[in-house]
VOPAGU-2260 file (C-alpha; in pm, 1 decimal, decimal comma):
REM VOPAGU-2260
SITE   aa  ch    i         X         Y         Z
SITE  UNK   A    0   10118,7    -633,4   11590,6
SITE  UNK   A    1   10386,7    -898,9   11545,7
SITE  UNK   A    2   10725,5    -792,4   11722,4
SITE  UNK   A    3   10862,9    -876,2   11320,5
SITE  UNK   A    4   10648,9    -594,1   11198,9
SITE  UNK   A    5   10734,1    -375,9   11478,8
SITE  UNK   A    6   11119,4    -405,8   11384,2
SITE  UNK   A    7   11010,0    -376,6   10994,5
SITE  UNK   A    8   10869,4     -64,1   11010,7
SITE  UNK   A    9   11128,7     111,3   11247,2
SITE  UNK   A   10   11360,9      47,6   11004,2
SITE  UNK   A   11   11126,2     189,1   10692,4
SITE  UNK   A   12   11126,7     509,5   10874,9
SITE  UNK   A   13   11476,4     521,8   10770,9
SITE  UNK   A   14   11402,7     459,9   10369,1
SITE  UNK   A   15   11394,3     712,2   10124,5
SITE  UNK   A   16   11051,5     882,5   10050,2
SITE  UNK   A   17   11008,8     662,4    9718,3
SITE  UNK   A   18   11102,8     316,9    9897,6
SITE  UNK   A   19   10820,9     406,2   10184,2
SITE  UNK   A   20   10609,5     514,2    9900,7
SITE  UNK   A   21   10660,1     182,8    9733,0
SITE  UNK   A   22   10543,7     -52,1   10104,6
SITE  UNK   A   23   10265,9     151,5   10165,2
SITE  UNK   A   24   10141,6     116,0    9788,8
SITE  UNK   A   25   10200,3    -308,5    9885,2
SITE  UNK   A   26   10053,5    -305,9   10230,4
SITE  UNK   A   27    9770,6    -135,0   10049,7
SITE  UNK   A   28    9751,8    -354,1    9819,2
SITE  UNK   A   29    9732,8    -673,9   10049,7
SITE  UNK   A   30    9498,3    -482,5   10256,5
SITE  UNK   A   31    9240,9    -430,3    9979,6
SITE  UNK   A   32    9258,6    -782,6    9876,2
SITE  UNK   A   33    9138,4    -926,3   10234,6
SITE  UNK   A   34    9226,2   -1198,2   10401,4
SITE  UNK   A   35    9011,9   -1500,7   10162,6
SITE  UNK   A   36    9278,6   -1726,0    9933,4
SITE  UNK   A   37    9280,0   -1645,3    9604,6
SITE  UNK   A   38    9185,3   -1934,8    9365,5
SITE  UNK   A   39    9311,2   -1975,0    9032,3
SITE  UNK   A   40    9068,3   -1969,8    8763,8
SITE  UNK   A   41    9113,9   -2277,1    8482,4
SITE  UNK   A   42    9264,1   -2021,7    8239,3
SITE  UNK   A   43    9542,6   -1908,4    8554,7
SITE  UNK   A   44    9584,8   -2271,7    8591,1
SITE  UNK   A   45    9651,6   -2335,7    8281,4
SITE  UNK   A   46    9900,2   -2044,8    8222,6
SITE  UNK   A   47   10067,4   -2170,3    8538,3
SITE  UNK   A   48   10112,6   -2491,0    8367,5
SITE  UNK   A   49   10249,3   -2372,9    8046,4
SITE  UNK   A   50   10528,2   -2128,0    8237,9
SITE  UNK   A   51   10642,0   -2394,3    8445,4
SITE  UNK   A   52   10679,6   -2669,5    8140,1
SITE  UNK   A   53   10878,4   -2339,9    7986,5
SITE  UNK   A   54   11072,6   -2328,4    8267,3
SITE  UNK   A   55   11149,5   -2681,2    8248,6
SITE  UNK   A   56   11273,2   -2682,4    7899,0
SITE  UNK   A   57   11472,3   -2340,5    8020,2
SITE  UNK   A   58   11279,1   -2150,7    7777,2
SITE  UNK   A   59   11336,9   -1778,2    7943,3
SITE  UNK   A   60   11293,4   -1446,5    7825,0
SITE  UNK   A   61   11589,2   -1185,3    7799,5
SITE  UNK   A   62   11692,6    -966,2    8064,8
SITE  UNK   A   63   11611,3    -718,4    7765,1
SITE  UNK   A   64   11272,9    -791,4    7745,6
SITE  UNK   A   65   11195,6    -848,4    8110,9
SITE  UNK   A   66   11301,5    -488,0    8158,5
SITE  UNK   A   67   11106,6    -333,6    7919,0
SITE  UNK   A   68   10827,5    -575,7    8107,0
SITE  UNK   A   69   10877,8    -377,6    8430,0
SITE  UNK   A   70   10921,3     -50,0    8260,3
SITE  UNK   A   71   10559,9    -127,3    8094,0
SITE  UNK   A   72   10435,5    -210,3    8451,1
SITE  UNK   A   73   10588,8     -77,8    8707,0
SITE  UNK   A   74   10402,4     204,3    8940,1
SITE  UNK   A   75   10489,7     566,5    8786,4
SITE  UNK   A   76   10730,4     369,4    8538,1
SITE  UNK   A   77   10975,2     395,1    8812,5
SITE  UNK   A   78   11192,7      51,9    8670,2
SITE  UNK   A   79   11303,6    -261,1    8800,1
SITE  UNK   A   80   11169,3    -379,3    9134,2
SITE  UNK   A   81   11472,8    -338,6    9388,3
SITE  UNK   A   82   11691,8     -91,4    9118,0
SITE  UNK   A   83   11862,9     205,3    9333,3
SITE  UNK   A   84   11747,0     560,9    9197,8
């Protein structure tokens, strides 16, 4: 174990229940997915492509929207990535 990792989780310990519950669900998550790189099919690619020439214009979405996003998809509907409880 990386001396990084080793400082990491010492200081998870000290997170509330729901944060720890939240990087074990992600270092599950990276676990299950192995250790291969993941390549992009030609539809990923091409959805890639299409958000980036958005981004270009600086066609976004609304903070509005991109919260209901997260609401849709977040673990237990819990809201925004990062939002205090």
């Amino acid at each position: 174990m990386t001396q990084q990792l080793k400082e990491m989780i010492e200081r998870v310990k000290h997170w509330p229940a729901w944060r720890q519950a939240d990087a074990a669900y992600l270092l599950q998550m990276m676990e299950e997915s192995g250790t291969t790189v993941y390549r992009l099919s030609d539809e990923e690619r091409d959805a890639v492509r299409e958000g980036l020439q958005e981004a270009d214009r600086g066609e976004f979405v609304s903070d509005e929207e991109m919260e209901k996003f997260w609401k849709r998809h977040t673990e237990f509907g819990r809201g925004l990535p990062g939002q205090q409880r």
